[in-house]
Structures are given as C-alpha cells and as structure tokens.
C-alpha positions in Angstrom: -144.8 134.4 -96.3 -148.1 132.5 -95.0 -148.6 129.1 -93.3 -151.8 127.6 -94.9 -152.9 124.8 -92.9 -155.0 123.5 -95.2 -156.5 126.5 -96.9 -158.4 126.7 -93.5 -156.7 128.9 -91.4 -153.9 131.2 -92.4 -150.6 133.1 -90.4 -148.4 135.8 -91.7 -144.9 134.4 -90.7 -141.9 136.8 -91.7 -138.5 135.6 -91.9 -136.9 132.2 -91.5 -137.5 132.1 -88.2 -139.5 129.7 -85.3 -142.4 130.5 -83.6 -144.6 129.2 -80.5 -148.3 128.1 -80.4 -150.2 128.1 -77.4 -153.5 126.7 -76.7 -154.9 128.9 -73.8 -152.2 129.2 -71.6 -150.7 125.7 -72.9 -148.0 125.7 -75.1 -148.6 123.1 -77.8 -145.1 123.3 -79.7 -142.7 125.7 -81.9 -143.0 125.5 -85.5 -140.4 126.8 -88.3 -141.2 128.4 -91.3 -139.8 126.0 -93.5 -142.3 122.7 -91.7 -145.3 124.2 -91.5 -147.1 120.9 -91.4 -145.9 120.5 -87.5 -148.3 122.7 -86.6 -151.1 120.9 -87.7 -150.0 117.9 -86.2 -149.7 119.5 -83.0 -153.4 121.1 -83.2 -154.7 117.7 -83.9 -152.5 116.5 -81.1 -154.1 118.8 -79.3 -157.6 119.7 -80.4 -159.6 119.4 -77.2 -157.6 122.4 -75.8 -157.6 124.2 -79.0 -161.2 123.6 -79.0 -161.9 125.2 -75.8 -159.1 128.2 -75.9 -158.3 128.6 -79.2 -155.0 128.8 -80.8 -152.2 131.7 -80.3 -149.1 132.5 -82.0 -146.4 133.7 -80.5 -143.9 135.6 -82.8 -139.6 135.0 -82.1 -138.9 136.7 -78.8 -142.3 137.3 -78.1 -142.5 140.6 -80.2 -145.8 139.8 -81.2 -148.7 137.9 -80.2 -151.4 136.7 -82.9 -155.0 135.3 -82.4 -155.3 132.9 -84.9 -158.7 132.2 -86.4 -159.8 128.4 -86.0 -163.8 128.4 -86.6 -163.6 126.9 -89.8 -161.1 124.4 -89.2 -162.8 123.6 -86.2 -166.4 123.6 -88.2 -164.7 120.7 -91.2 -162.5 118.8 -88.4 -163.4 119.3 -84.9 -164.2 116.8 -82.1 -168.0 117.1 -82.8 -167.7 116.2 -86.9 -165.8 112.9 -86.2 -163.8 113.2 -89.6 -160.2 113.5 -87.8 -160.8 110.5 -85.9 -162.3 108.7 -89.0 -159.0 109.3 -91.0 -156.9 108.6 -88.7 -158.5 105.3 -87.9 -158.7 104.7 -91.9 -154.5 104.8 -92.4 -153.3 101.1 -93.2 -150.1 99.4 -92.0 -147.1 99.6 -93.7 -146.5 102.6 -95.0 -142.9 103.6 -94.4 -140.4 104.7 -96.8 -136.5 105.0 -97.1 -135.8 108.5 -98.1 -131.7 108.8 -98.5 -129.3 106.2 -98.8 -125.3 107.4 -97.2 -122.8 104.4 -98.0 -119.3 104.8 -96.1 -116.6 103.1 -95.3 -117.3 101.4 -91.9 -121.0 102.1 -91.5 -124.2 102.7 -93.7 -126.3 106.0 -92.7 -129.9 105.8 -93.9 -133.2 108.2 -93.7 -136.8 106.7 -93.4 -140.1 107.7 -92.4 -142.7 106.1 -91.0 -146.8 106.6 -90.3 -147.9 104.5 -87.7 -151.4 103.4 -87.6 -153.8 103.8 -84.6 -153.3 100.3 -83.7 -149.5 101.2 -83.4 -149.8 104.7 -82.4 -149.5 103.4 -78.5 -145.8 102.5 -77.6 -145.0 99.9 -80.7 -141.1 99.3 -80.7 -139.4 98.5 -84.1 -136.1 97.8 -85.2 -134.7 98.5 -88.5 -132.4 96.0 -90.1 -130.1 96.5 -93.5 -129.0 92.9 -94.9 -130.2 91.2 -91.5 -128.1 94.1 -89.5 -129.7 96.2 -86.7 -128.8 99.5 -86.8 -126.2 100.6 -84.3 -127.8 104.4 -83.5 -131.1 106.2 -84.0 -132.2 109.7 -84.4 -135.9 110.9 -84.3 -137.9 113.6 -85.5 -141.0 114.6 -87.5 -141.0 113.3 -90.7 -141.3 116.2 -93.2 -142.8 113.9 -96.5 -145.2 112.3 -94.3 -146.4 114.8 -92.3 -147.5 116.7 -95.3 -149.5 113.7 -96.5 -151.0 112.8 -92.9 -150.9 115.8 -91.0 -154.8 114.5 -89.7 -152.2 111.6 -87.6 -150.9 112.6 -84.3 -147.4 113.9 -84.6 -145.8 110.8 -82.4 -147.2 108.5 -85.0 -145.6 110.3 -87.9 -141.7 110.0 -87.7 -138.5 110.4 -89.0 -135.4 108.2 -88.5 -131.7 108.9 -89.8 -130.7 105.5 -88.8 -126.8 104.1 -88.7 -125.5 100.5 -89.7 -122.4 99.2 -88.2 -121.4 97.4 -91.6 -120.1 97.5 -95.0 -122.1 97.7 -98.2 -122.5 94.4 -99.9 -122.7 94.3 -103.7 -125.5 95.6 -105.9 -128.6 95.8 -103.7 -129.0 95.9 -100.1 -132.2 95.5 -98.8 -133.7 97.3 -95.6 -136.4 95.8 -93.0 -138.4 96.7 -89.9 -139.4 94.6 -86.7 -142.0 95.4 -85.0 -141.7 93.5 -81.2 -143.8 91.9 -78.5 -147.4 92.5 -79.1 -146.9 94.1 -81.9 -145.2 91.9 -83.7 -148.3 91.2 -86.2 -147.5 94.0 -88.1 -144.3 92.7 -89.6 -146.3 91.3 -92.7 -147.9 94.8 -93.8 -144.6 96.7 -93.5 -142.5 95.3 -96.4 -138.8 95.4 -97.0 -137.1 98.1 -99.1 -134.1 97.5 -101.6 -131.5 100.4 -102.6 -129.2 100.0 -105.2 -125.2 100.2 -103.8 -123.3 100.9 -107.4 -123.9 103.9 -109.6 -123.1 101.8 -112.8 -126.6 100.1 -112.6 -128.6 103.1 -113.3 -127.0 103.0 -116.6 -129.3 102.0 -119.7 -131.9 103.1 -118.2 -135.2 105.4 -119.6 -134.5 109.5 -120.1 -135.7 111.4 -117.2 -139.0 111.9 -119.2 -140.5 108.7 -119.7 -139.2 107.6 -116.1 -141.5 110.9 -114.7 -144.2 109.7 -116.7 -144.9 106.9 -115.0 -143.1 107.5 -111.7 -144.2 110.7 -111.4 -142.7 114.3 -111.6 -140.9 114.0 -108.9 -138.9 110.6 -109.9 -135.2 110.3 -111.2 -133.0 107.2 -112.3 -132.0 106.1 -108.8 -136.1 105.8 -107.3 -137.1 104.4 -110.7 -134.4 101.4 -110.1 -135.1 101.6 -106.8 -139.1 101.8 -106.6 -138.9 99.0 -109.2 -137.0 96.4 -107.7 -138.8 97.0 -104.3 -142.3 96.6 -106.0 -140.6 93.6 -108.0 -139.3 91.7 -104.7 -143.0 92.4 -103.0 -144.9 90.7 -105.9 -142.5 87.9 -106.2 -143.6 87.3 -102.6 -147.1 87.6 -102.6 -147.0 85.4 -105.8 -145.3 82.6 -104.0 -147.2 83.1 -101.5 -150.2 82.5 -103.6 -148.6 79.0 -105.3 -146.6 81.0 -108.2 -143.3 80.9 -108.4 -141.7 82.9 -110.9 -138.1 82.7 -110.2 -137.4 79.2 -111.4 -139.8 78.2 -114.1 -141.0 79.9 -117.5 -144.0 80.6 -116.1 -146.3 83.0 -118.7 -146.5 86.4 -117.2 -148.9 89.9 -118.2 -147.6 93.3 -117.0 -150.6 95.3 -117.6 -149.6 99.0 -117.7 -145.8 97.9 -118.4 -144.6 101.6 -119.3 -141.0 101.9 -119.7 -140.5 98.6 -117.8 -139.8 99.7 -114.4 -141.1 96.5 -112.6 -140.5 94.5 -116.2 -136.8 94.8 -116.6 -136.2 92.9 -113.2 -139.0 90.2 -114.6 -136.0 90.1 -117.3 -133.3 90.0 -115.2 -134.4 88.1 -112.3 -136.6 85.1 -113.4 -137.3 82.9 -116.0 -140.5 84.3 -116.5 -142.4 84.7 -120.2 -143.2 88.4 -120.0 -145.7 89.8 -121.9 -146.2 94.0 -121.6 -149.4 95.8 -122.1 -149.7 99.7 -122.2 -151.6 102.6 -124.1 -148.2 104.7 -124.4 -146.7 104.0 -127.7 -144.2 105.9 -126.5 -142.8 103.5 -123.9 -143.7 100.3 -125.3 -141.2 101.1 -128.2 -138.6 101.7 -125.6 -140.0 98.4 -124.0 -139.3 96.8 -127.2 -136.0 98.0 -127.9 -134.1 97.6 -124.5 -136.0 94.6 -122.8 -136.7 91.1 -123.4 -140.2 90.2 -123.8 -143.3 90.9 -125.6 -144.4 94.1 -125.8 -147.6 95.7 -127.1 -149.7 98.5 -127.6 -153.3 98.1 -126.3 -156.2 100.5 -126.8 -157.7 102.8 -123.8 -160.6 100.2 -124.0 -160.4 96.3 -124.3 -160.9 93.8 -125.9 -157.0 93.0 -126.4 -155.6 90.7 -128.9 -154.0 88.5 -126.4 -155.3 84.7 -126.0 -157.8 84.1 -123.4 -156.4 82.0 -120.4 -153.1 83.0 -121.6 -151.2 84.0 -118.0 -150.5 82.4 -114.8 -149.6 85.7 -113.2 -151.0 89.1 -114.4 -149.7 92.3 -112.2 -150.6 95.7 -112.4 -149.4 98.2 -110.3 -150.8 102.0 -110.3 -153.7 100.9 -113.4 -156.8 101.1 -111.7 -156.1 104.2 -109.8 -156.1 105.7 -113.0 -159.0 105.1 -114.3 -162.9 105.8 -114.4 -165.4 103.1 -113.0 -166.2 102.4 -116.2 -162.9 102.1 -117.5 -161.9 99.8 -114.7 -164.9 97.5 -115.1 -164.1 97.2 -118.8 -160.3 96.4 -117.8 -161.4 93.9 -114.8 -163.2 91.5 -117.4 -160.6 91.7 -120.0 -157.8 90.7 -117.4 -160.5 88.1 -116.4 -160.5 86.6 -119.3 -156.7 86.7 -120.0 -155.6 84.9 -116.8 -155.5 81.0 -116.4 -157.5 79.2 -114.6 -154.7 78.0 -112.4 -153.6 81.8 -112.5 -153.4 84.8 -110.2 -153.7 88.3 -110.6 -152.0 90.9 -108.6 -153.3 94.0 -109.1 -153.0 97.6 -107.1 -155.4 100.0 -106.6 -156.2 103.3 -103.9 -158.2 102.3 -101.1 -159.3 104.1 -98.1 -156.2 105.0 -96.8 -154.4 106.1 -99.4 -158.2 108.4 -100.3 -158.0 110.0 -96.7 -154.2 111.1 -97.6 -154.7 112.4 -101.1 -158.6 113.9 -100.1 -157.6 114.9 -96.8 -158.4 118.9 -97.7 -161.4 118.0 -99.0 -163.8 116.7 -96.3 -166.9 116.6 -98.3 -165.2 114.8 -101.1 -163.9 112.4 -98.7 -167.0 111.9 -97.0 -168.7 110.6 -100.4 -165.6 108.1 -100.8 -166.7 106.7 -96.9 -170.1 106.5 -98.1 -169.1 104.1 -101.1 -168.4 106.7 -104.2 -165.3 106.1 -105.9 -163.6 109.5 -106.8 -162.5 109.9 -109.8 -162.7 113.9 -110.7 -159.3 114.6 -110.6 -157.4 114.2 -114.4 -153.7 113.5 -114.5 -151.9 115.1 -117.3 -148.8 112.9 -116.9 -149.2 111.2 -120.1 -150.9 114.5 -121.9 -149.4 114.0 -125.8 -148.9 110.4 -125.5 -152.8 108.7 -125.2 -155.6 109.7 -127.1 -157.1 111.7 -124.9 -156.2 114.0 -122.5 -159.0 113.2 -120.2 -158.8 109.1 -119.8 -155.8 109.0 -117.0 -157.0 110.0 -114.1 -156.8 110.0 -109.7 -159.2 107.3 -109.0 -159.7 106.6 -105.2 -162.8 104.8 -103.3 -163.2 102.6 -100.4 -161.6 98.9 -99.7 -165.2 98.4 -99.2 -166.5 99.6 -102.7 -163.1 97.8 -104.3 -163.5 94.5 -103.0 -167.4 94.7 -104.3 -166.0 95.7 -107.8 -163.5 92.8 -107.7 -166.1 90.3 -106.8 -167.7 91.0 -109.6 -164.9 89.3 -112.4 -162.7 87.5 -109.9 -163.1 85.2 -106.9 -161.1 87.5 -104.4 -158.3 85.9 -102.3 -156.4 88.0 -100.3 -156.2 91.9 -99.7 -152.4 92.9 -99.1 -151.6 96.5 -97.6 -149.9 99.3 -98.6 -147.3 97.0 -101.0 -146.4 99.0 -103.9 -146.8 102.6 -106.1 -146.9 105.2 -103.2 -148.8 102.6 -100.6 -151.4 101.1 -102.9 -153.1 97.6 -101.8 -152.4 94.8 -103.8 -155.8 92.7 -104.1 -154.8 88.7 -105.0 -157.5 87.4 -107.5 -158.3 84.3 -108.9 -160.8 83.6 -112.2 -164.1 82.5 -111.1 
C-alpha cells in the first residue's frame, strides 16, 4: 500500500504494521497503516524541524530506513507560505461530534470527537455531560474522522474521547453536552448539544435508505438521519427563541426551504405547533413529504419566483441550501426568501464559510487561496440528486468566506447574528431579518 499525505508526498508501507518518523534525529511519532492522517498531524506539529532535517521513516524493527521526499509539501505548506497557519487560525468553534452511542445496564459508553480551535488549542478543559451527568471516565486519543478533515490542526487539538456515564438511559432521546471551564468558558455557546435516540422502535416509518442518503449524504443511515435531525431541530428552536420566535407553543407559520424527505420537518410535526410549510426541487421527496408528514408540501422550481404569498412566514430555515448552489442561484434564492418572510419574521439559514472551505479545500491551496481573497467556490458538482432535478449540473459544493457571505446577505436582509458551526456537517447559521 501507499500513505498519500495529501497527494504531496508518498510512502510505500507494506503490511499492517506501525512505523516511526523522525525529523533529523528527533522522533516525531509512530504511525499505523490503517491512520495515516497521524502523520500529518505530527509533521505540522512539527514542521520547523521537518523543515530544517527533513522527514525519515523508519520501517517495524528498523529493517529499513526511508528518506521521504518533502519539497513540495514544504513549497504549498511550509512556514515561509503562511497557508498552515492561515487554516488553522480559520477553523470555528464548535465543531465536535458524537460518533457511537453504547447503552448498558448501569452506565452509558459514548464516542466523540472534537477539533479545538487556536483559541482553545492551549490547555482548555471540558467536561462532557449526558442528561446533566458528567461522565465518570475518559479515554483519549486522535480522532480518526477529524483528523482526516483537519489534518492542517495540530494533533493535541484534534481528539478523540470514548467517554463513560455512571447512569441509566432515560426514555427516547438523551441529549449530550460539553463545558468548557475557567477562561474558557466563552465557548460553551459555539459548541452545541447533541441528541441520540435510546429506542430502536423510533427509526421505524422512516425514509428508504435512498432518499435518506440523498440528502444526508452517502454515508447516512436511519439512526444519523433521526439523529442529525433532531440535533439540527433542537439548535434552531434555540437560536429562534433566541431571536423572539418561539415555535413550540404557538401556530406560528413556518418555511422549510429545501425540506427533502423531512429530516428536520418531521420533528417541526412532532414537536411544536408550528404551520409548516416545505419547499424542495425533488419531486421525489416532497411526495414522500406529503404522504407521511403533516404540513404543506410543495415542489418549487431550480429558480424562483415561488407560488407562495409574500410576507407569508415568521420563521424560514434552511439548512445545507446555499452550499449547494451557484452565486447566481443563491442570489436568485436570497430575494425570494426575502420576500416570503414577515416582517416580524426571521430567517435561519446555513451556509459554508471559511472554516468549513479550509476543511473541504484543504488539498487545494490555490483554490483555497481564491476563497481567502473573496471568491466563492463553486466548481465542484454534487451528483447526489443526479435523476431527480432537472439538471445534473445545478446542485453543487458551494464554499466562500464569512466575509464574502455576510456581504451577500446584506444585500436582501438586514443581518442579525452569525451563529457557528450549528448544523449539516458544521455549517454557520446566519439570523436574518427583512430590511
């Protein structure tokens, strides 16, 4: 097999094995086959001395010693180009993620990971709380998801946690937080709680596996559909009450834009008193929409204008939309929820800002540097809904700067509030209001 780090350097590794790295003389850490991604994380760690001796490694046993060649990694990322130290200064708070969920008898066993940002990187302490519980024991390693998507971070601020709590599970959902202490206690708002269903039975009536990948993505089953969907629920309940809208108790009018096969909307249904209305381009899913949940659901087309009633909602969400979508298309969409929201009403809607750019763009340093310079990207086309929309080349991976987004937002909307890394794989959430 070969390691590519980034399709910049390359080492023949044979067998499932482990294997040292040295910098000069220094050993910089031992790296299996199967994580491959810790050995980036400890050249960044490391990168002065890699800079200055280069990197060796060392094969099981010592049997055999290879030179590995750095230049060009060194030539897109090193200490003179500044771009490591810009990415890793450009990752947002809150991103952390519960990755397995182990119920027993007397105690709950949980896995998370965790990227800390720079401003966290230096000796922040943090509990980890299920239903108000701290957890009893702690284990720590390298987080394997996340060190993937942030290799560019310093390994200590990209971790693991298999994480026990001393109690029974309670019924239906239990819901999962972190406490940051001390001085760095002002991060508690950015990292938002997590809720994980407890009883099997609830995944039942949900979407087939393929309209849940659709708009979850390949990788999604029934369990993080419910799950992801009642986490992204509870977080825009929040903000919304937040913002003076309080959906829980009162029939207020609300737009899902983007509704797909109702993964937020069916706890709108079961959770509130909310109107919901449902807005998507997949026919597909806004049948299923129609026939399982309680609303109104309908089929837009790619571009507005809608059939819906101006000033219509007091609360329009939309979560993973705009980073689908071409500047144009986004524009086009930003004036049409415009004009659909009250003008007591707020919008929540999610979008890819800088850091979530420098984690999808991170092997692509010229690319990224036009997103820091105020392009949006928008080359990439996602074929997720390929036989479903009109054309195969409308969905898309849209990412650009919190900079250039706020400026786009400000164009339809007075902007309220900017909330980090909130929902659909750490999207912000900007909080808009109708001019």
């Amino acid at each position: 097999m070969r390691l590519s780090a980034k399709d910049y350097f390359s080492i023949p590794l044979a067998g499932n094995d482990f294997y040292d790295f040295y910098a000069g003389s220094r050993w910089i850490g031992r790296m299996h086959s199967s994580a491959p991604f810790s050995l980036l994380h400890a050249v960044v760690t490391n990168l002065d001395d890699v800079e200055r001796f280069g990197l060796t490694c060392v094969f099981a046993g010592g049997a055999k010693v290879l030179r590995v060649d750095v230049q060009e990694f060194l030539e897109r990322f090193g200490s003179k180009t500044g771009l490591l130290q810009r990415m890793y200064a450009g990752v947002a708070p809150g991103i952390w993620q519960l990755h397995a969920f182990r119920p027993q008898r007397e105690q709950i066993g949980a896995d998370f990971g965790i990227v800390l940002p720079a401003s966290l990187a230096s000796g922040a302490s943090f509990r980890i709380f299920c239903n108000e519980t701290p957890e009893s024991d702690r284990i720590v390693s390298l987080d394997r998801s996340f060190s993937s998507s942030h290799w560019f971070a310093p390994s200590g601020s990209v971790m693991a946690f298999r994480s026990i709590f001393p109690m029974p599970v309670s019924k239906n959902w239990v819901r999962f937080s972190i406490e940051f202490e001390g001085e760095f206690s002002g991060a508690n708002r950015h990292f938002r709680d997590h809720w994980n269903l407890t009883d099997l039975d609830m995944i039942v009536g949900l979407p087939d596996l393929r309209r849940i990948q659709r708009v979850a993505s390949k990788n999604a089953n029934a369990m993080s559909f419910l799950n992801g969907g009642k986490t992204a629920f509870e977080r825009l309940v929040r903000i919304a009450l937040d913002h003076g809208i309080d959906i829980r108790d009162a029939e207020v009018p609300v737009l899902d834009w983007g509704v797909g096969c109702g993964r937020i909307a069916m706890h709108f249904n079961s959770d509130t008193k909310a109107r919901l209305t449902g807005i998507d381009i997949d026919v597909d899913n806004v049948e299923w929409c129609r026939n399982n949940l309680q609303g109104d659901y309908r089929v837009v087309p790619p571009a507005p204008p809608t059939d819906l009633e101006p000033s219509l909602f007091r609360l329009i969400y939309a979560c993973s939309v705009l980073s689908h979508l071409s500047e144009k298309d986004a524009n086009l969409w930003l004036a049409e929820i415009a004009r659909l929201l009250a003008p007591d009403g707020v919008a929540l809607l999610s979008y890819n800002g800088t850091s979530n750019a420098i984690s999808y763009l991170s092997r692509r340093p010229g690319e990224l540097d036009a997103v820091f310079s105020g392009d949006l990207f928008d080359k990439d086309v996602n074929l997720e809904l390929k036989g479903f929309i009109p054309s195969d080349s409308y969905y898309r991976q849209g990412f650009s700067s919190d900079a250039w987004w706020l400026e786009t937002f400000k164009r339809h909307f007075n902007v309220v509030a900017i909330e980090l890394s909130v929902v659909s794989g750490f999207q912000h959430i900007a909080v808009l209001r109708k001019k």
